[in-house]
C-alpha positions in Angstrom: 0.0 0.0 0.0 1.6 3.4 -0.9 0.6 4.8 2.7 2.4 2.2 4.6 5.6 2.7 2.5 5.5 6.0 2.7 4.8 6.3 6.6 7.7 3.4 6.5 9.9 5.7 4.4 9.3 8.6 6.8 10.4 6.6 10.1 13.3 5.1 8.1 14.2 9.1 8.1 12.9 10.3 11.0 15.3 7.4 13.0 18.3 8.7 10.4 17.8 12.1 11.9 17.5 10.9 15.4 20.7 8.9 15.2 22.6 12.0 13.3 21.5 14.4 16.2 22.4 11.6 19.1 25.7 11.3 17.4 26.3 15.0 17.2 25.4 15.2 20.7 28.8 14.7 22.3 30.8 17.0 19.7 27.8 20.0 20.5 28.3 19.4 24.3 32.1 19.9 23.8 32.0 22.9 21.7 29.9 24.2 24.5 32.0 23.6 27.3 33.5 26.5 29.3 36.6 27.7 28.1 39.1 26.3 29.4 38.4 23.1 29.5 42.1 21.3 28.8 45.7 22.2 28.7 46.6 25.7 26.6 49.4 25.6 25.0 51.5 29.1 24.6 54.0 29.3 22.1 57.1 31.2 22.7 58.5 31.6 18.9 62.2 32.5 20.2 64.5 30.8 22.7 64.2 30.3 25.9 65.8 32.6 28.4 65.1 35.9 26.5 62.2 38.5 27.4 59.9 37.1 25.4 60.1 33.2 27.2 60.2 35.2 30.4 57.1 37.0 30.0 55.2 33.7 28.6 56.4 31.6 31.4 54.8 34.4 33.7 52.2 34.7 32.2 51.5 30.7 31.9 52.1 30.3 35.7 49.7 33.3 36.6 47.2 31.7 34.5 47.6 28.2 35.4 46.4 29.8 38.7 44.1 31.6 38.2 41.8 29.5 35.8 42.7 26.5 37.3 44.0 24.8 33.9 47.3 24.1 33.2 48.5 26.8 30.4 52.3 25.8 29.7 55.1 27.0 27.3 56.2 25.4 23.8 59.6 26.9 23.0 59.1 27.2 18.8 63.0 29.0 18.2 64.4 29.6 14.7 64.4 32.3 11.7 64.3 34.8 14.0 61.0 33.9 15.4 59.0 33.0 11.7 59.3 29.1 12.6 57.2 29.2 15.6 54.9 32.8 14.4 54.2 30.5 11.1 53.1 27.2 13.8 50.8 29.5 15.4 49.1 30.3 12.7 48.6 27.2 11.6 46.7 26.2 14.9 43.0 25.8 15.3 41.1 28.6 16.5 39.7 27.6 19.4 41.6 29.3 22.2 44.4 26.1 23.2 46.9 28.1 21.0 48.5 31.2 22.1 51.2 33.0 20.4 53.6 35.4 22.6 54.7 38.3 20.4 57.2 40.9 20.8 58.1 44.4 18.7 60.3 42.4 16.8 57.1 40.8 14.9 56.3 44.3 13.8 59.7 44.2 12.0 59.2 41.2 10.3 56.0 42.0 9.3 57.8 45.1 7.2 60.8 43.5 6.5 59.5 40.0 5.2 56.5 40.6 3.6 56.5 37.1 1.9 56.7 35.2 5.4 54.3 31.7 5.6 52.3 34.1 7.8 50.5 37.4 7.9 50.2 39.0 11.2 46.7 40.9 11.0 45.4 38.3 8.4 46.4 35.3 10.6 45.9 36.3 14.1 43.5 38.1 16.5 45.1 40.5 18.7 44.2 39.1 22.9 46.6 41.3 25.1 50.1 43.8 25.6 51.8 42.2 29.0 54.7 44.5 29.5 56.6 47.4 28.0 60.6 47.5 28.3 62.2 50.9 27.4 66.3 51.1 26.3 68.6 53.0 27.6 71.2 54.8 24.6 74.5 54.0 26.0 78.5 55.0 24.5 81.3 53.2 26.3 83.5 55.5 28.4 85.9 56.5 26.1 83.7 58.6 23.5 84.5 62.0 25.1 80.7 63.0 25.5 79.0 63.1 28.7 75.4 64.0 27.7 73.5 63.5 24.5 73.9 67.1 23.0 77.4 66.7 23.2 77.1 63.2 21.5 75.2 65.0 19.0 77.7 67.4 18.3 80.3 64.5 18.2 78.7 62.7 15.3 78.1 65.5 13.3 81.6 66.6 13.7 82.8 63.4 12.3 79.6 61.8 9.8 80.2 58.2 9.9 83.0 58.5 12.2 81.4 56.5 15.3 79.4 53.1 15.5 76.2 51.6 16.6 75.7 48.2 17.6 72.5 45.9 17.2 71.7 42.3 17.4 71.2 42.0 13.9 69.3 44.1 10.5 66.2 44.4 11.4 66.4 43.9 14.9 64.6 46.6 17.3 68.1 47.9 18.4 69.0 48.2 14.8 65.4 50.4 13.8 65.8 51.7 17.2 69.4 53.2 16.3 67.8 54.3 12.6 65.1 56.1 14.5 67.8 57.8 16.7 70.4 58.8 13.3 67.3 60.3 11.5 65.3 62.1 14.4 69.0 63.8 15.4 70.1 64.5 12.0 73.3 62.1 12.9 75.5 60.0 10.5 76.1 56.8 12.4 77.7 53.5 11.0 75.3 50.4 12.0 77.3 47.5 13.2 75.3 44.7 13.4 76.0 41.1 15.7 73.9 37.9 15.9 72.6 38.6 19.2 72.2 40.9 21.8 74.7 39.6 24.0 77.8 39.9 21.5 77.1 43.9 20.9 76.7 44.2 24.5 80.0 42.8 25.2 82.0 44.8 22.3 80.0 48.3 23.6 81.8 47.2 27.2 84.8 46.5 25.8 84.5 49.6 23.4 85.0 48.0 20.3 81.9 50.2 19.3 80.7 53.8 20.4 77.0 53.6 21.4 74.2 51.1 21.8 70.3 51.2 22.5 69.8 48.2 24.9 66.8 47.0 27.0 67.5 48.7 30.9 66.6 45.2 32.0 69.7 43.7 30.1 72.8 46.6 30.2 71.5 48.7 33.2 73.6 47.3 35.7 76.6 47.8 33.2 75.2 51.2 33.8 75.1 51.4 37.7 79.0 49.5 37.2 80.2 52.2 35.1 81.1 50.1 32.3 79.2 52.1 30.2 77.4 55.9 30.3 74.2 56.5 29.9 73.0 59.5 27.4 68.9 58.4 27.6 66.5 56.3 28.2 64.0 55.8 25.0 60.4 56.0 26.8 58.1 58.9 27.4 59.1 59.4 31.1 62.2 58.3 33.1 63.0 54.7 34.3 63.0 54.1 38.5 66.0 52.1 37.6 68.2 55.1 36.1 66.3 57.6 37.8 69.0 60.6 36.9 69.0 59.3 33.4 66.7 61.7 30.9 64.5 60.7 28.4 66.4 61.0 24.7 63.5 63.3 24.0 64.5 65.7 26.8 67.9 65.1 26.7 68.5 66.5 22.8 66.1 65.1 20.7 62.3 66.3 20.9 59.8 63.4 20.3 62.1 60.4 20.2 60.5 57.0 21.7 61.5 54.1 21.4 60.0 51.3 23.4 59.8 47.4 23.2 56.7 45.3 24.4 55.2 41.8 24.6 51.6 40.7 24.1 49.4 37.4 23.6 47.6 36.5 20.0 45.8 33.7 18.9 44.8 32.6 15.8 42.6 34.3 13.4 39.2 32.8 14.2 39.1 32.3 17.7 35.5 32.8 19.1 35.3 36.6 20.8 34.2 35.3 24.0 37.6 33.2 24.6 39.4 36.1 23.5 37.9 38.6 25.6 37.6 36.5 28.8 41.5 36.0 28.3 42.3 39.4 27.9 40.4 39.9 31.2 42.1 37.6 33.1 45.2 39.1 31.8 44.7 42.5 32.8 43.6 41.2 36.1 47.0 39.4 37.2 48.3 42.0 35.6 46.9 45.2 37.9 47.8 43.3 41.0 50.1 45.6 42.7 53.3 42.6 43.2 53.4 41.8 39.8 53.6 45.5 38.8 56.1 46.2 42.0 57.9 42.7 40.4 58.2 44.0 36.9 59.3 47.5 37.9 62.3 46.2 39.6 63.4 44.7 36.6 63.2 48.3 34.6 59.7 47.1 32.7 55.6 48.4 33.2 52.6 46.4 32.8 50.1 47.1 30.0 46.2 47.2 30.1 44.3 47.6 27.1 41.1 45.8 25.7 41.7 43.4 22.1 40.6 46.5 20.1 42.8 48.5 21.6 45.9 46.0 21.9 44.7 45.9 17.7 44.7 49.7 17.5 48.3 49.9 18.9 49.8 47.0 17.1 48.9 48.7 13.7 50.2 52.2 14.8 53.0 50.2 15.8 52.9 49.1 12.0 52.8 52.7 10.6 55.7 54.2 12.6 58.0 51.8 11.7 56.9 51.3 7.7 58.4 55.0 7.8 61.2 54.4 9.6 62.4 51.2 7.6 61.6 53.7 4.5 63.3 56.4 5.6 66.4 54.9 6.5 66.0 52.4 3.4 66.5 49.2 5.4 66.5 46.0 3.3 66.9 42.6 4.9 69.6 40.5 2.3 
């Protein structure tokens, strides 16, 4: 009878659909579990030891504790930071993949426009953790004690004295470009594979002047081993508190100032993000950790997604000029 095959037909579907929702059952109660639910894993796209493995492993611990989930730290080194940047963005977006990033990435984005990855295409800005001015240092021997009279030195001699960085590209290197084009100075650029090695040849005056983190060179400072001409940030550091700002010292609107943040991939739902961006800036106002970080020369930064987006990209515009300016081109 064609009513009992089609009422047969109908059950036949009717079960079909009843056995697709049961099995979809388990994957819809997943996807609405509270965030987090498992392990997150933060990856730290340089090597470990530096500032920007510090400031995940601090920010993985505080976590940890305060979401009660275990958020731990995947060391990703190589290419000056690509390898692990390029990982990241490979990950799916669903808030167990975090990406510590650094100025540098800002760099790269300019520098290496044909990386594996696109920062603003493949990543969702979360949160800035810290901010870490420099300090512009010359070793002893360049006969100028403030920064008008290094001034006055370089243009007296135009590609006479030396800057060191930790490599083209690197934020001392832009940072040192910044400096030569805001003063009017002609400076020679000598460039090392990593921060450590131009620190050691500023000490040992092999070059005249470096822009190094105040974390990393300031107690060089406090030694004597080198002489401070100014500190790159909008105000004056505790830790070299009779050290002025390059701005006030000789060169009107200079700044210069690293930072760190947390991304995640391009995707992730906006609730995830914004409830970690909460629970960063609220480990991050408590009054130890900001006492903590101070001692070590750096400041703690609060700023919603949007606006940790909004500075990233005005990050992005100051340095396209600078790069063009100063005609920097990675070989």
């Amino acid at each position: 009878m064609p009513f009992v095959r089609l009422a047969r037909r109908h059950a036949m579907t009717f079960a079909g659909i009843a056995i697709a929702a049961f099995a979809a059952a388990p994957a819809l109660a997943q996807s609405a579990a509270p965030w987090p639910d498992r392990p997150v894993r933060v990856i730290v796209p340089l090597g470990a030891g530096g500032p920007a493995d510090l400031v995940g492993r601090f920010l993985a611990q505080q976590l940890s504790e305060q979401l009660k989930q275990s958020f731990f730290v995947e060391n990703r080194p190589g290419a000056a930071g690509l390898i692990g940047t390029a990982e990241a963005a490979k990950a799916p977006p669903d808030g167990y993949t975090l990406l510590v990033i650094a100025a540098p990435h800002i760099n790269l984005e300019i520098l290496r426009p044909n990386k594996p990855y696109q920062l603003f295409r493949d990543f969702v800005a979360v949160a800035p953790a810290f901010s870490f001015d420099a300090v512009m240092v010359v070793h002893p021997s360049v006969p100028a004690n403030n920064l008008k009279e290094f001034i006055a030195l370089a243009k007296s001699k135009p590609g006479g004295l030396t800057y060191a960085s930790s490599g083209p590209g690197s934020n001392k290197h832009l940072g040192g470009e910044l400096f030569r084009l805001m003063s009017g100075t002609n400076i020679l650029h000598v460039a090392y594979k990593s921060s450590t090695a131009a620190r050691n040849d500023i000490i040992g005056g092999h070059v005249n002047m470096m822009f190094d983190e105040i974390p990393s060179v300031g107690p060089n400072v406090l030694a004597g081993q080198v002489r401070a001409l100014g500190v790159t940030g909008v105000k004056r550091s505790n830790v070299l508190p009779n050290v002025p700002t390059v701005s006030e010292a000789g060169v009107p609107g200079y700044e210069h100032t690293g930072w760190s943040g947390i991304v995640a991939p391009a995707g992730t739902p906006k609730p995830i993000v914004d409830r970690l961006n909460a629970e960063i800036r609220k480990l991050l106002a408590k009054p130890d950790v900001k006492a903590l970080w101070e001692k070590q020369g750096a400041e703690t930064m609060s700023m919603t997604a949007a606006e940790f987006d909004a500075y990233l990209r005005a990050e992005l515009v100051k340095w396209t000029k600078v790069v063009k300016d100063a005609d920097i081109k990675l070989q």
